[in-house]
N, C-alpha and C positions, 0 to 999 in steps of 0.2 A: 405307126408314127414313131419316130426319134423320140428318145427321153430327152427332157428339158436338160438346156448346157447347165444352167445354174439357177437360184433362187431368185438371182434378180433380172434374167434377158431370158426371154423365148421367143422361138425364129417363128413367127407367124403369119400363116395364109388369110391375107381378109379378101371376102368375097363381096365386091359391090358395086352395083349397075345394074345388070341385067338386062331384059328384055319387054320385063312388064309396062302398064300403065304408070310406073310407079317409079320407074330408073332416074329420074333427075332426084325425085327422096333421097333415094338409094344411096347416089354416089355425092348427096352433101353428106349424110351419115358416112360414108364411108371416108372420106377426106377428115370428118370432124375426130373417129376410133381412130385413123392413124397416127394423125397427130399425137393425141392423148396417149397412144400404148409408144412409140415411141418418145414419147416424154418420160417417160417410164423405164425406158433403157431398152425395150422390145426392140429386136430385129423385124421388120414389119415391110411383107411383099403384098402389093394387091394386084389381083387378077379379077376382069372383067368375063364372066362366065356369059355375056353376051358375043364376046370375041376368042375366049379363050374356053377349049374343051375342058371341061373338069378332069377328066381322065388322062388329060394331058402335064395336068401341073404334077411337077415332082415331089409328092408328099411326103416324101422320108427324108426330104429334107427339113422340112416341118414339123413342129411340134405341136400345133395346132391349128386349128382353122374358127376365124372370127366371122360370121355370119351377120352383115350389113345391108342382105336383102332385103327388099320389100314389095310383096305384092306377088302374084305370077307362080313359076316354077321355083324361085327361091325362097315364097313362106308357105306354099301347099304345102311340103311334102317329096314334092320330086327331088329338090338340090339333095334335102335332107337324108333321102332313100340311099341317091348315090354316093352319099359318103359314107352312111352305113355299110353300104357292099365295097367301099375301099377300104376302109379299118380308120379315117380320117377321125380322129376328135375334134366336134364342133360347138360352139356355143349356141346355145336356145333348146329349143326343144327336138325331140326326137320325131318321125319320117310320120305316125299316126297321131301325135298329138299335134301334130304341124298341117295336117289333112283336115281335124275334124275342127281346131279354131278357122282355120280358112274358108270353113264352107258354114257359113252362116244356117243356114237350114240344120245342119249335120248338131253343130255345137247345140242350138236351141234343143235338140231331140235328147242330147246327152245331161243337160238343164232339166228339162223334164225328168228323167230317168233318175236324176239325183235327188229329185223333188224343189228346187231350185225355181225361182221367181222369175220368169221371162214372159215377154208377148206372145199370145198368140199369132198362127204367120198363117199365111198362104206362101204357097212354091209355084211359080211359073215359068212355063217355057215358052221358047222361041216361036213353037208351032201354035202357040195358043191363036186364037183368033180375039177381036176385040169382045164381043159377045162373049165368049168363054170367061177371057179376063176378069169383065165386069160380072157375070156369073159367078167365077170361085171368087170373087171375095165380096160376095153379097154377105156374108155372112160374119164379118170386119166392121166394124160402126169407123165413123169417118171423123175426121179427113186422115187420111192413109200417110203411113210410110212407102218409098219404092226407095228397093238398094238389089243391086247385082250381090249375087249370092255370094261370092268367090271372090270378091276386090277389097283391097285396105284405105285408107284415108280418105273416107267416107266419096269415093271417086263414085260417083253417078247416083250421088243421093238426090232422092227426089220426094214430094210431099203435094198429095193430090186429095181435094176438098171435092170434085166432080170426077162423073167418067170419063169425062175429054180428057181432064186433068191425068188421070189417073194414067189411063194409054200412053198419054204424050209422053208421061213418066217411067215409063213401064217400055215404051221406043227408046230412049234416051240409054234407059239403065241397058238394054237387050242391046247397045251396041259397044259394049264392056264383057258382058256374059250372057252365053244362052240362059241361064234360067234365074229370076229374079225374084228377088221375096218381098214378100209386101207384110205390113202385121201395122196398129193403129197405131195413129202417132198420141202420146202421152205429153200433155201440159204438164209442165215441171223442172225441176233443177237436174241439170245435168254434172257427171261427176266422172273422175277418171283416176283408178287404183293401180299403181304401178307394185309389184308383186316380185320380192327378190326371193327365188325360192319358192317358201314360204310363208314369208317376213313380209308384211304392206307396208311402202312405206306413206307420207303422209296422204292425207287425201287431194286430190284438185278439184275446187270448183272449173269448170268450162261455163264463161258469160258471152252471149254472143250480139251485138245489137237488135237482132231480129229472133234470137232464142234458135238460129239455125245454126249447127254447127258443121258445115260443108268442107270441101276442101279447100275453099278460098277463105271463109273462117278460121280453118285451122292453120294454112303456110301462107297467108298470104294479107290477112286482115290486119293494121295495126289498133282495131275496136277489140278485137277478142282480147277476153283478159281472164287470166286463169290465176284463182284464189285462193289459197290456202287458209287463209283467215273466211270459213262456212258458215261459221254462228252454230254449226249443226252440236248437239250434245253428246256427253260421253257414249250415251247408249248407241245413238244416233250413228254415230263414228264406228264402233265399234261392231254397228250390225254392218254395214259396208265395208267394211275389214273384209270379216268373217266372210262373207259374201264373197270378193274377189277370191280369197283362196280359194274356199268351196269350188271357184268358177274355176282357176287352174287343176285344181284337184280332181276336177269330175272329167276335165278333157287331158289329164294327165302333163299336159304341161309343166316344163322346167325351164330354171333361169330364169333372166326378165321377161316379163310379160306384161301387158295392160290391159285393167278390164275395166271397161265402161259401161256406165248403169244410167238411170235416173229414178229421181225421186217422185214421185206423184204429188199433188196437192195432198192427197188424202196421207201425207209420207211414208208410203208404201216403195220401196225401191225396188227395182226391174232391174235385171240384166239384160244388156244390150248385145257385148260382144267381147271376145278376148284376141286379144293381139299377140302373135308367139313374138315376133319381132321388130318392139317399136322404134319410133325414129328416134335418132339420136341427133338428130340435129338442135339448130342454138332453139329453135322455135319447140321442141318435143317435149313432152308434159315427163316423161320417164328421170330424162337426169336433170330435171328443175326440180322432181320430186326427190331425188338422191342427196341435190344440195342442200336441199332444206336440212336435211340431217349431217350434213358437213360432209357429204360426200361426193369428190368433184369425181369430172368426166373422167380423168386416167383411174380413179380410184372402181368405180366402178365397170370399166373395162376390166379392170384388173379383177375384182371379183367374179365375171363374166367367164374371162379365163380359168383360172382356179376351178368354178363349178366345172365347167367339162373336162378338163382334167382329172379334179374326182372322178365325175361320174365314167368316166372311163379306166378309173382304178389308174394314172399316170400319176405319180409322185415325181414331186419337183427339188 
């Protein structure tokens, strides 16, 4: 990659669209970073890696590459691989911590390993049969969660009290992703940790009218309401801090990230899931949680930037 022209403009590749479930996300985020980094004095080109070859954009004209995927080959792991083997510096996380937050089963296993508080799951596949289904997770007390292993914005959540329920949910999810996790669904407060770095910043309640938080809950409900004002106490705050980093730390993730948890009645909190690459749209819990600290959307772009340039030893 080019060394940056100067302290204040750098010519940058944003990548947003895609191919996934998830490309309309993608490319509001992506509209909402350009604006923002060119408010900023950024030279700012986007290329749709659903129409355009990655291998094809001229990188040494660039200084960096802003990553506004969501979902798919743009938050597995693949985008991220192939910029690795171009010498591209990108923001978010790197090609294996982009692999194992994306595979929902994967992460939970590294959760364990870290000793980390998450559901028990079942893993299923496409060849299962219904009998099988309701077999491997006789052993899950109900009513269930069903999520596609592999998908972002809670796209093919499902929630099953019966076995009809259960399958019907488990069809639904299986036509997102071959292999789908199931693990029990928890009565309680839901919460969402956006993670710069390191650094949490404040916490979000997620309120939803029916306590579900789907994908029409989350882009498309104007009931959801996300609170920063939790009642929860210092301790209380601080172990769900603690917790999010943990959750970036144990799957090596960098940059911004979001991890969501919940709280139990008994206020025991879980981890749920970590996001390498959340929405940035007006609707996304990430930079509502940045303003709270006075920090708007170009400001943390700009941070964004900055880290992979670090981490790629680039001085500006």
């Amino acid at each position: 990659m080019a060394p940056g022209t100067s302290q204040s403009a750098l010519r940058v590749a944003l990548l947003a669209g895609g191919d996934s479930a998830e490309r309309e996300i993608s490319l509001i985020s992506g509209e909402q970073v350009c604006a923002a980094l060119r408010r900023s004095g950024h030279d700012v080109t986007t290329f749709d890696p659903a129409t355009r070859a990655l291998e094809s954009i001229p990188w040494a004209e660039f200084d960096a590459c802003f990553l506004a995927l969501h979902g798919g080959a743009g938050e597995d792991g693949r985008v991220q691989q192939r910029l690795e083997n171009l010498g591209v510096s990108f923001t978010g996380s790197r090609a294996l911590a982009s692999r194992l937050a994306m595979c929902k089963s994967a992460s939970k296993e590294r959760f364990f390993q870290a000793g980390l508080p998450t559901l028990p799951y079942v893993l299923l596949h496409s060849v299962d049969s219904r009998e099988e289904i309701v077999q491997k997770t006789a052993t899950l007390r109900g009513p269930l969660v069903v999520k596609p292993d592999s998908q972002g914005s809670s796209l093919g959540l499902g929630l099953a009290g019966t076995s009809q329920e259960l399958c019907a949910a488990v069809d639904r999810a299986l036509a997102l992703d071959p292999f789908v996790l199931v693990e029990p669904c928890v009565q309680g407060r839901e919460f969402t940790v956006a993670v710069l770095g390191r650094q949490p910043l404040p916490i979000v309640e997620i309120v939803t009218p029916d306590g579900w938080f789907d994908y029409e809950a989350k882009y498309e409900s104007a009931m959801t309401e996300h609170r920063f004002e939790t009642g929860l106490s210092e301790v209380q705050t601080a172990e769900l801090e603690h917790l999010a980093v943990d959750a970036a730390e144990a799957l090596g993730a960098t940059g911004l990230v979001r991890v969501d948890l919940i709280v139990d009645h008994r206020g025991r909190p879980w981890l749920l899931e970590l996001n390498t690459i959340p929405g940035l749209t007006p609707h996304s819990l990430a930079p509502k949680a940045a303003a709270r600290t006075g920090m708007s959307l170009a400001s943390l772009c700009e941070w964004m930037l900055e880290d992979c340039l670090s981490a790629s030893g680039v001085s500006r």
